[in-house]
C-alpha positions in Angstrom: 28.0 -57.9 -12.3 29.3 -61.2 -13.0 29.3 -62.8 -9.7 26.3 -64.8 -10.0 27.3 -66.1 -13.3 30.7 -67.1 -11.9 29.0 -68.9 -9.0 27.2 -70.4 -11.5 29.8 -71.6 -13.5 31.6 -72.6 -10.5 28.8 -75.1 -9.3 28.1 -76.4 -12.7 31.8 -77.3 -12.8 31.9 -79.0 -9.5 28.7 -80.9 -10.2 30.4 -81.8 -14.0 33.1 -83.1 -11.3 31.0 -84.9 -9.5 29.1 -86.5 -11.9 31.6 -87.4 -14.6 30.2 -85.0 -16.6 32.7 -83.7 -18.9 29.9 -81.4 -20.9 28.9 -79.9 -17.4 32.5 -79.0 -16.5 32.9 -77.6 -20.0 29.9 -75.2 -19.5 30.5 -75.0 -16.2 34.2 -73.4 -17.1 32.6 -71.3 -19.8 30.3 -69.8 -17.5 33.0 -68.8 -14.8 34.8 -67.3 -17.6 31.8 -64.7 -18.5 31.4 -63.7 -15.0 35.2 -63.1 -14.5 34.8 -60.8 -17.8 31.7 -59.5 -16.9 33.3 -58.4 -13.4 36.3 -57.4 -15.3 34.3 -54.8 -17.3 32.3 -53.6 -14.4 35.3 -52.6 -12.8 36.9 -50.6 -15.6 33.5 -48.9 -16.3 33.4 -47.7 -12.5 37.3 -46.7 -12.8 36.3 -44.7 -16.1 33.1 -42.9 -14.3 35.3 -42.3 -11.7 37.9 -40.5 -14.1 35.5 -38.6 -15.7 33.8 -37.3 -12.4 37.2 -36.1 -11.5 38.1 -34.6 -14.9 34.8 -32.8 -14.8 35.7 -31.4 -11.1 38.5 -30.3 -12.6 37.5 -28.8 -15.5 35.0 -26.8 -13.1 38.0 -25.5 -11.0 39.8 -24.3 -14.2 36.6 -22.4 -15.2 35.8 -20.9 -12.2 39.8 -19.7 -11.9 39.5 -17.8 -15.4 36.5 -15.7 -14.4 
């Protein structure tokens, strides 16, 4: 998640550049800013699944110890 928006906003930006248009670049900026958020949060969500998967491992191990 994210990438496509931040190739978005990357191309927008470039074609702001090209152009001379500053409300393009602005957007364009904007844009790439989401998708570096976005793909900021994706990350942390997977890194928080992946916690919990191993805390729930765990907790199986513990369990299966005190029977």
């Amino acid at each position: 998640m994210g990438v496509g928006e931040n190739i978005k906003g990357t191309l927008k930006e470039k074609v702001g550049d090209l152009t001379d248009n500053e409300e393009l670049q602005a957007e364009g900026e904007a844009q790439k800013r989401k998708g570096e958020e976005e793909a900021k949060e994706t990350k942390e969500r997977a890194e928080a699944q992946a916690h919990e998967k191993k805390a729930d491992a765990l907790q199986e191990q513990q369990e299966a110890l005190e029977e």
